[in-house]
MIMIDO-33148 format. One line per field, with one value per residue (C-alpha): x, y, z. Coordinates in Angstrom, 2 decimals, decimal comma. Layout:
N
c1: X; ...
c2: Y; ...
c3: Z; ...
//
This chain:
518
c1: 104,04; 101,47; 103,88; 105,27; 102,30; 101,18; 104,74; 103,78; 100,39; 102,05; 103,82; 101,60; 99,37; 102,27; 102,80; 98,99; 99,73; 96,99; 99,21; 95,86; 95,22; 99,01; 98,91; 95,99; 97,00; 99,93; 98,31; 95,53; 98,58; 101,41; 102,29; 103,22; 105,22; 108,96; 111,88; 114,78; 117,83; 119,34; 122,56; 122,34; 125,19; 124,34; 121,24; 120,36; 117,80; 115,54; 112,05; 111,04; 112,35; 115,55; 117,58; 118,85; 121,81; 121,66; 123,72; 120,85; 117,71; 116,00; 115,07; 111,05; 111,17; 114,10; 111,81; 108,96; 110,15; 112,50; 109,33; 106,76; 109,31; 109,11; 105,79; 104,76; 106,19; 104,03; 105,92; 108,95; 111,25; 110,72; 110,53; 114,09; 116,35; 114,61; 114,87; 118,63; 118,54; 117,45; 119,32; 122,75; 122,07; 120,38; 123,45; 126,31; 127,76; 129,11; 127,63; 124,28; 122,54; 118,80; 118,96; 115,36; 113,89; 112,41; 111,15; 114,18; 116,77; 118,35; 118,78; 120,59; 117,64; 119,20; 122,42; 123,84; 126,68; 128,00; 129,85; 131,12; 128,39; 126,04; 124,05; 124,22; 121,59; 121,50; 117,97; 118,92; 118,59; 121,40; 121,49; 123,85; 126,86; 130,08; 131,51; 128,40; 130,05; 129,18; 130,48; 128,03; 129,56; 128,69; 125,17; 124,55; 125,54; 123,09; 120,37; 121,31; 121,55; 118,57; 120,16; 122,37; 125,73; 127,75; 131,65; 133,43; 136,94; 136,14; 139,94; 140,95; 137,67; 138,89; 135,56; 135,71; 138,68; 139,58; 136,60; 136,98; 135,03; 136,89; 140,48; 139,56; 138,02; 139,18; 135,76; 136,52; 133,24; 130,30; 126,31; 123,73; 120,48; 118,04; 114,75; 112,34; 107,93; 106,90; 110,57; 110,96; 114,18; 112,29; 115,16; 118,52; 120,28; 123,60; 125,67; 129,39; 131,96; 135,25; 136,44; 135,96; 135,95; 133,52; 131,14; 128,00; 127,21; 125,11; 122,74; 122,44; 121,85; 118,61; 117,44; 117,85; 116,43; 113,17; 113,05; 113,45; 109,56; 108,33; 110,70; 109,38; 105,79; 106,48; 108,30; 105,45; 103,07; 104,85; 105,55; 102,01; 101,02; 103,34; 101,61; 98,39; 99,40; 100,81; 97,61; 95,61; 97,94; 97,35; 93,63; 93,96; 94,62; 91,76; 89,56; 90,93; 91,31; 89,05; 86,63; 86,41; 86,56; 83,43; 81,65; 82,79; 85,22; 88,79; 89,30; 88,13; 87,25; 84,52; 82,56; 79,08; 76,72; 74,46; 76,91; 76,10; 76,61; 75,17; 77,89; 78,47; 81,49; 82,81; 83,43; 86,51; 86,26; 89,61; 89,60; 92,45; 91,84; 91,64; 92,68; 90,88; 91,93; 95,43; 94,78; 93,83; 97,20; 99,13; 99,79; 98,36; 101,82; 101,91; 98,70; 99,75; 102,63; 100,82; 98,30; 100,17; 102,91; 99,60; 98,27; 101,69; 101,87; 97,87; 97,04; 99,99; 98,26; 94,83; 95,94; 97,69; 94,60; 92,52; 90,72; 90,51; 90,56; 87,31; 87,58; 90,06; 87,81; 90,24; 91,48; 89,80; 89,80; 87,19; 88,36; 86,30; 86,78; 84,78; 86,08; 86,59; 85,31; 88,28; 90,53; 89,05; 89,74; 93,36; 93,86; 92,74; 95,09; 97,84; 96,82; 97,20; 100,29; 102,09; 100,64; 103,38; 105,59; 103,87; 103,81; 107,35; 108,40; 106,07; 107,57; 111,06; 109,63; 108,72; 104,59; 102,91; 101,77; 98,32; 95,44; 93,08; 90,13; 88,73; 85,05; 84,05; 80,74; 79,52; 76,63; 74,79; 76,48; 75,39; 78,67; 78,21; 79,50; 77,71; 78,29; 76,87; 78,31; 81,46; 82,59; 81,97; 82,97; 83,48; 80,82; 79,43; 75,89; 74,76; 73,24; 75,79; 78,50; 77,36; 76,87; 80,67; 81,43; 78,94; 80,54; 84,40; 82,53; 81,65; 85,39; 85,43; 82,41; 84,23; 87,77; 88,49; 90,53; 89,01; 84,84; 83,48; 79,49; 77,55; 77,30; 80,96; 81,77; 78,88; 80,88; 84,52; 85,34; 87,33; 86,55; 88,59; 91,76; 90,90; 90,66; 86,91; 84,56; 81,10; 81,03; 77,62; 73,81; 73,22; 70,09; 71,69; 69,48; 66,78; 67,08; 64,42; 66,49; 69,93; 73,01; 75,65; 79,25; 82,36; 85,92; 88,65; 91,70; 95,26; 97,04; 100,91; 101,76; 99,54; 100,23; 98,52; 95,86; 95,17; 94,99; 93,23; 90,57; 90,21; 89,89; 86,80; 85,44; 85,26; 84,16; 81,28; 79,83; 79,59; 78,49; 75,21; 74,19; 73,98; 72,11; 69,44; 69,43; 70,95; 73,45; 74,69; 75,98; 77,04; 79,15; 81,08; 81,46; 82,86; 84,90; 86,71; 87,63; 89,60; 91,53; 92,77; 93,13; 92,58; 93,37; 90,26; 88,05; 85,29; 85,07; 85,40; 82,08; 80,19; 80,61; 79,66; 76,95; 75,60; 76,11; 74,29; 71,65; 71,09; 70,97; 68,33; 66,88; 66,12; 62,74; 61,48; 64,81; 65,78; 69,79; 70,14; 72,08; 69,96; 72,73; 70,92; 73,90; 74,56
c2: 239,30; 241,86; 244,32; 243,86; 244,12; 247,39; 248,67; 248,08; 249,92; 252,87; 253,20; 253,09; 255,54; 257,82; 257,50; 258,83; 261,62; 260,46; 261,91; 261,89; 258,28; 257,52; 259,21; 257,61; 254,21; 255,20; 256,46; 253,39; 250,81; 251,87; 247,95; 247,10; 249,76; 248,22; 251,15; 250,51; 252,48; 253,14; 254,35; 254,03; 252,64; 253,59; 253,50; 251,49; 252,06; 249,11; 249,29; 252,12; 251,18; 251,93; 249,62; 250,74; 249,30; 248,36; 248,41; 247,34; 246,09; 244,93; 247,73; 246,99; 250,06; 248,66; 245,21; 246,19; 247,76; 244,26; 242,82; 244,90; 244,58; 240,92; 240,38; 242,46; 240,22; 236,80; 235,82; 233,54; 234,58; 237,95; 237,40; 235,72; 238,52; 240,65; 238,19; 238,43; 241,90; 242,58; 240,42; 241,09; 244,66; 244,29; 241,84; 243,81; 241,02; 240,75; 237,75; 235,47; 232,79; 231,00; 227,50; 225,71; 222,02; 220,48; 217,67; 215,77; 217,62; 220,80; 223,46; 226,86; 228,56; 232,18; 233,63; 237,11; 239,00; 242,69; 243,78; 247,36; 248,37; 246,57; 243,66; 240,80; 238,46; 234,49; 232,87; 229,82; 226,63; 223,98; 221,42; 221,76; 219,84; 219,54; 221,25; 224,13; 227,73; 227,79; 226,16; 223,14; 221,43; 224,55; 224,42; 221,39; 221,23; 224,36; 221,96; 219,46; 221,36; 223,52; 226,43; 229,84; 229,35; 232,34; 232,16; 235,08; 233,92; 231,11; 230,48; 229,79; 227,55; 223,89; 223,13; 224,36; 225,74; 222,50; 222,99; 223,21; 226,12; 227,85; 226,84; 228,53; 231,55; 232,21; 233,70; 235,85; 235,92; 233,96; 233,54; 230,22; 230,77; 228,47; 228,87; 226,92; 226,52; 224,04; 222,96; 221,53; 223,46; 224,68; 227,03; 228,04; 231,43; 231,81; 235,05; 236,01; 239,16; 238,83; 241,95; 241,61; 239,23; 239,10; 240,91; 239,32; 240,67; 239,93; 242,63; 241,62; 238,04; 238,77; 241,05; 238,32; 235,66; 237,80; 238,31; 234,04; 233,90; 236,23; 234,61; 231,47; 232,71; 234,59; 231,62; 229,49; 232,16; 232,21; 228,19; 228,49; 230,66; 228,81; 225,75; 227,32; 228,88; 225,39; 224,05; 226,70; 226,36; 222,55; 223,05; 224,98; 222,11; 220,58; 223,56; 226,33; 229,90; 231,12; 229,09; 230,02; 233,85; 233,43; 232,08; 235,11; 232,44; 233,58; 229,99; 226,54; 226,98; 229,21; 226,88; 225,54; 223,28; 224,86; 228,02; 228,48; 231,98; 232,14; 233,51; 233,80; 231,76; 230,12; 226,07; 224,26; 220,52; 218,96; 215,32; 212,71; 210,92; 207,46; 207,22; 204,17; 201,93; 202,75; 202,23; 198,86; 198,27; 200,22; 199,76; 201,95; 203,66; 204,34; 205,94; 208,20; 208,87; 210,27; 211,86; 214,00; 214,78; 216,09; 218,50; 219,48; 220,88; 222,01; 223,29; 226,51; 227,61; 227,60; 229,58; 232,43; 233,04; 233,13; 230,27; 227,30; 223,36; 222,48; 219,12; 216,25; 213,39; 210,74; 211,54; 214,84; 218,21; 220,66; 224,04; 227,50; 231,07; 233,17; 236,75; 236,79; 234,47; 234,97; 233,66; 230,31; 230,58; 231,44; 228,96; 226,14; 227,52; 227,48; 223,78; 222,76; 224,70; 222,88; 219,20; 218,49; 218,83; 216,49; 214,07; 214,26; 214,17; 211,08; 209,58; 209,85; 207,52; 205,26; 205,89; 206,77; 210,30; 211,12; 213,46; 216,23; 217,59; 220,94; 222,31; 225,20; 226,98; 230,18; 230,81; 231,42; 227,98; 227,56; 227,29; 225,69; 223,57; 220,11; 216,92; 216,33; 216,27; 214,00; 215,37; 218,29; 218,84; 222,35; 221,69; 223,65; 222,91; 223,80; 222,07; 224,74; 222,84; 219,28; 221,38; 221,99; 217,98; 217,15; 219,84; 218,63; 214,75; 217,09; 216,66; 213,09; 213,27; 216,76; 215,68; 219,24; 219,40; 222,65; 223,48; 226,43; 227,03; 230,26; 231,61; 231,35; 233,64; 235,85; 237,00; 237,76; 240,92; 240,87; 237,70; 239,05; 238,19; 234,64; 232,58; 231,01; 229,22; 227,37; 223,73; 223,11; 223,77; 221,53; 219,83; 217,56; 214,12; 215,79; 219,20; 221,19; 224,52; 223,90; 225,70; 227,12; 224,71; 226,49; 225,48; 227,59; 227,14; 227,49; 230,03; 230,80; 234,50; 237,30; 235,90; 232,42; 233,91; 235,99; 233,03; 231,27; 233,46; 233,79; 229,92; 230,05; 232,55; 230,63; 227,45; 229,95; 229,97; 226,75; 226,25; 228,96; 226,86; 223,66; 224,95; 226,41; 222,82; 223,41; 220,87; 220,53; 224,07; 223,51; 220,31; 222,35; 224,58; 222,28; 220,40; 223,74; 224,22; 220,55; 221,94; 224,64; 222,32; 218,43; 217,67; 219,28; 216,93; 219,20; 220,61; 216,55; 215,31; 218,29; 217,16; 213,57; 214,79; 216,56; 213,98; 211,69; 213,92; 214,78; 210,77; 210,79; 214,30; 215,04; 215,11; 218,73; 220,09; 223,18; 223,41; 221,45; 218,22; 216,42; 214,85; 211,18; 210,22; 212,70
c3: 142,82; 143,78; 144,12; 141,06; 139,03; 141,53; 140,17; 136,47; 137,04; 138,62; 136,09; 133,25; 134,91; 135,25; 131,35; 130,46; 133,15; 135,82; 138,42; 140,73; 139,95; 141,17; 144,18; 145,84; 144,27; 146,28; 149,39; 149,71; 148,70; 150,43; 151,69; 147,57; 147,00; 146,75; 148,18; 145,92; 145,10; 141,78; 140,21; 136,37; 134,56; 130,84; 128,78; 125,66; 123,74; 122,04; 121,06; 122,87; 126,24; 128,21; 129,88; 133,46; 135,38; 139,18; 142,25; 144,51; 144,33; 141,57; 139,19; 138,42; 135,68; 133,80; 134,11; 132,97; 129,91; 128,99; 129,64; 127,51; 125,08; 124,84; 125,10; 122,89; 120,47; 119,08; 115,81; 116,66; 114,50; 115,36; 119,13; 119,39; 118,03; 120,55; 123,37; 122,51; 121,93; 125,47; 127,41; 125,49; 126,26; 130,01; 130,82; 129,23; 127,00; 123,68; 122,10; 122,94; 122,07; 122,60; 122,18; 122,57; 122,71; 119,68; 120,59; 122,18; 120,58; 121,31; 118,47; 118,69; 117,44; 117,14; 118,14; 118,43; 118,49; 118,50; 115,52; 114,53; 117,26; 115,95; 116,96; 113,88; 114,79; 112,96; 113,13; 111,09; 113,07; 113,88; 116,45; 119,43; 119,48; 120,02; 116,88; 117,47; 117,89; 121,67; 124,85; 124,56; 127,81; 129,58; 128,03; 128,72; 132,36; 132,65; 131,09; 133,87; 136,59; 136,00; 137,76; 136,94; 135,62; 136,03; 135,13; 136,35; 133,66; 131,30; 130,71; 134,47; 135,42; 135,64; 134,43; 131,29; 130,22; 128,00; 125,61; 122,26; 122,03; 124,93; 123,82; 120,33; 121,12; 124,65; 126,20; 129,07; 131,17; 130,31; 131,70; 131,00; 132,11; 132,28; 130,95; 133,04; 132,53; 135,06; 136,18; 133,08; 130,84; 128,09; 126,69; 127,63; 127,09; 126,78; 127,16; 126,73; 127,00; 125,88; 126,75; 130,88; 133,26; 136,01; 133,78; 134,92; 138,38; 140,62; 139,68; 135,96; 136,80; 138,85; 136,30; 133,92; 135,88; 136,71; 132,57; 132,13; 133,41; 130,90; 128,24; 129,27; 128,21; 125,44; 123,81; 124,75; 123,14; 119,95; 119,74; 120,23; 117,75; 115,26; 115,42; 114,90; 111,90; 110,60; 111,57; 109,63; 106,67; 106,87; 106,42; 103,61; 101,67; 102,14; 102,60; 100,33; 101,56; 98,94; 99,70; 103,41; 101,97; 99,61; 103,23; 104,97; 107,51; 108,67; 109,44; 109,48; 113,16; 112,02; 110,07; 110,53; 109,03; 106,99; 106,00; 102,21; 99,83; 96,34; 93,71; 90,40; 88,83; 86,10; 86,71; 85,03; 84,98; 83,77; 82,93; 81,41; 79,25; 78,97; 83,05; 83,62; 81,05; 82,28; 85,79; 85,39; 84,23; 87,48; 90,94; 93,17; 93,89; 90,19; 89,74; 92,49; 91,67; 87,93; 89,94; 92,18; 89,28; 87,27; 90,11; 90,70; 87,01; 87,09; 90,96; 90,57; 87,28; 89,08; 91,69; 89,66; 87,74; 91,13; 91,01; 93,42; 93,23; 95,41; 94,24; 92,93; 91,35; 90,50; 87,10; 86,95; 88,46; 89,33; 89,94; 90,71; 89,57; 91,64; 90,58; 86,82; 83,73; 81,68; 84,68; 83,75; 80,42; 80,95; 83,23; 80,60; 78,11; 80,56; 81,75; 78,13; 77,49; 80,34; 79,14; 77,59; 80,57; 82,33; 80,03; 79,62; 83,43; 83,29; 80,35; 82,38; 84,74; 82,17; 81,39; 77,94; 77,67; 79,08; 77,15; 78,60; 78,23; 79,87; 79,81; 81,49; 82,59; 84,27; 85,95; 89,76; 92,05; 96,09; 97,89; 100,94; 104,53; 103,43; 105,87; 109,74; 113,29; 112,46; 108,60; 107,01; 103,33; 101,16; 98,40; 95,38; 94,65; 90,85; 88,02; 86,57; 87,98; 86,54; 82,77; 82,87; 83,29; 79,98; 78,29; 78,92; 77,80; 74,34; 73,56; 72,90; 70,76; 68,80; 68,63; 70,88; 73,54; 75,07; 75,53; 76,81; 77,27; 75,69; 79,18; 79,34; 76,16; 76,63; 80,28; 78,73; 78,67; 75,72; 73,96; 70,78; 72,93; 72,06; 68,65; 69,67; 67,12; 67,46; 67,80; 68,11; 69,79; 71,86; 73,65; 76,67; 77,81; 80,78; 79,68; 77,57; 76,70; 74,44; 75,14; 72,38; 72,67; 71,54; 71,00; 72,63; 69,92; 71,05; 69,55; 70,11; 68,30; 66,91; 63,14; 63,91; 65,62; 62,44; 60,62; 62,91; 62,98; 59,48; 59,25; 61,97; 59,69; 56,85; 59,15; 60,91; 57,03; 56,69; 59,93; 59,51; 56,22; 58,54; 60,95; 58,48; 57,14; 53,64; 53,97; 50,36; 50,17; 54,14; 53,09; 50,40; 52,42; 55,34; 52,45; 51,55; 55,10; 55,20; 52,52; 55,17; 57,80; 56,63; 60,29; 61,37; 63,40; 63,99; 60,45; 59,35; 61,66; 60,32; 56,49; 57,33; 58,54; 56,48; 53,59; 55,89; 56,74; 52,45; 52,50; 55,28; 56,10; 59,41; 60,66; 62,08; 62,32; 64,52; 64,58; 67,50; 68,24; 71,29; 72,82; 74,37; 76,75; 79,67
//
């Protein structure tokens, strides 16, 4: 083994031209270093090293380059096709294939083959058997047996000359290796050249065998890695990306108790309505089953406008946009857009259609690792955060389907884009300062926007002469509006009010609806 790895270093050095370095490595180590001789066969060329054929001893160069070129690989899909790509052209054969335990079951992970000189390689997965397109009694005997199999002429060994496989395609020399890690058979490579027999000397076999340790590893490496990578996927959703990102993590591993980063975002808070009443009346399986159906149609639209869902509260949603305002905005539109396609996947399965309501807010929010030794939960901490919630309760009170705060329109960029109209001022229960609500209205093509807008203009009007308190001319004004739109639930609470307020005039009044539920 020490030589070996004394072999590998001389050679390295070599490389970087430390010819001094090499000759008194040479001079103070002269027990490692291995005498071998060498006639070379042919070279192929893969990933920057070159394969060497022997007649004698084991050639460490040709070794260490097979080697460097596996490990140098940590992805498995990548690392098989080399794997095969190596030993097909280290071993001389024609085809090859890796077939590796999952679980209890062996699958034919990749397999390879030459075509029109060139190497087509298969990575799609399918469990040996019997009808598989390789010799799986010769495979499996290999598995067995834990040791070399080396047929010199497939069709004249009594062994295996009656296989399916063989009587079809009428292999002429064939090579299963074993792939051992603890002498346990971890993987098994088979190899095949139909165009000699007794293609698989001696020589090639060793070679190949001292490769199987450092396949062994590298497969280990990369199974490894794989699971990792499933495992860090699987966090993600329960910790998003984004959020670990806006902590300055890579990974879940990273986080500590106490990590917290102050940004400014915009907060959507998505409720259905009327969830509970209708959950009293379902079975758990069925509220799930509407649940999950509802994210399915919600979660992708949150995502695309690069936001995040940091929490699922029963029947509502709370998402985050940490880089843009108007993401948040689009999103809501989009959730609304795609309402009715929930409703009627869900109406398929035999439940009434389900209403939403979205408010959002934007403002400064404490992102942080909340929990103690045992549980530790991605949290956003901001009264800025609980705003957005009273704000998406404003639509049962307005009729409105879609709430946004004055923070939130004051940090569009282009608020124009949108067909947005004041709802109200309003003064919530606990809070001193009151806070402009407006009403995001849906709008499907540039000539019912126009109109849109010109309605809100008209409803603005109205809406100025209410807040100044002259509610007789604000009523008219609000009356002429339900002749635009008699559907208007907004426009119809603001002329009952006013009629009741020139019945019973508010005492010292300043614009502002103080709101005495949160």
């Amino acid at each position: 083994v020490a030589g070996y790895y004394f072999q590998e270093a001389i050679y390295y050095f070599q490389q970087w031209g430390c010819n001094l370095k090499v000759t008194a490595l040479k001079k103070k180590y002269a027990n490692l270093l291995i005498q071998k001789k060498i006639s070379y066969d042919q070279e192929l060329s893969h990933a920057g090293f070159t394969t060497v054929m022997m007649t004698g001893d084991l050639d460490l160069l040709t070794m260490i380059k097979a080697n460097h070129a596996i490990s140098s690989e940590i992805q498995l899909d990548k690392l098989l096709p080399r794997i095969l790509r190596v030993v097909i052209e280290s071993a001389g054969a024609e085809k090859g294939a890796f077939i590796g335990l999952q679980g209890e079951q062996w699958f034919i992970e990749a397999q390879a083959e030459m075509k029109d000189n060139e190497l087509k390689v298969d990575t799609v997965p399918t469990i040996l058997s019997e009808n598989s397109d390789l010799p799986e009694g010769l495979i499996t005997y290999t598995i067995r047996s834990v040791s070399p199999e080396v047929i010199g002429d497939m069709m004249k060994d009594e062994r295996y000359f009656k296989l399916p496989y063989v009587l079809e395609h009428k292999p002429k020399s064939a090579l299963c290796l074993p792939i051992t890690r603890d002498n346990k058979v971890i993987a098994v490579l088979y190899l095949e050249n139909n165009l000699t027999t007794q293609a698989f000397t001696t020589d090639r076999v060793q070679l190949l065998q001292a490769l199987s340790t450092q396949i062994a590893i590298s497969v280990e490496n990369a199974r490894y890695f794989e699971h990792t990578q499933q495992l860090y996927h699987a966090t993600e959703r329960f910790v998003p990306k984004k959020f670990l990102q806006l902590l300055n993590r890579q990974n879940i591993e990273e986080v500590q108790i106490g990590d917290n980063t102050k940004v400014d975002l915009s907060a959507l808070f998505a409720d259905l309505r009327n969830f509970t009443t209708l959950a009293e009346s379902l079975e758990p399986e069925s509220l799930t089953y509407i649940l999950n159906t509802y994210l399915k149609y919600m979660a992708p639209i949150i995502r695309k406008n690069n936001g995040f869902v940091n929490r699922v509260l029963g029947d509502g949603i709370l998402a985050l946009f940490p880089i843009e305002t108007q993401d948040a905005v689009q999103a809501a539109l989009e959730m609304q857009k795609v309402l009715p396609l929930f409703n009627k996947e869900i109406n398929k399965a035999g439940f009434q259609s389900i209403f939403m309501g979205i408010g959002v807010n934007t403002g400064a929010a404490m992102l942080c690792a909340l929990g103690e030794e045992e549980r530790i939960e991605a949290s956003v901490v901001s009264d800025m955060v609980n705003a957005a919630s009273r704000i998406e309760g404003l639509n049962k009170i307005y009729g409105t389907q879609f709430l946004i705060s004055d923070s939130t329109l004051n940090d569009l960029k282009d608020a124009t884009l949108y067909s947005i109209r004041i709802i109200d001022n309003i003064r919530v229960k606990g809070k001193t300062k009151a806070m402009g609500v407006y009403e995001v209205l849906p709008v499907s093509s540039t000539e019912e926007k126009q109109k849109t807008d010109e309605y809100v203009l008209e409803f603005e009007k109205a809406f100025e002469l209410y807040k100044k308190g002259d509610f007789k001319e604000a009523q008219k004004g609000f009356i002429d509006c339900l002749l635009t739109r008699p559907d208007d639930s907004v426009t119809q609470l603001f002329k009952d009010r006013c009629e009741a307020f020139l019945q019973y005039p508010p005492q010292n009044w300043d614009g502002i609806t103080t709101m005495l539920d949160k």
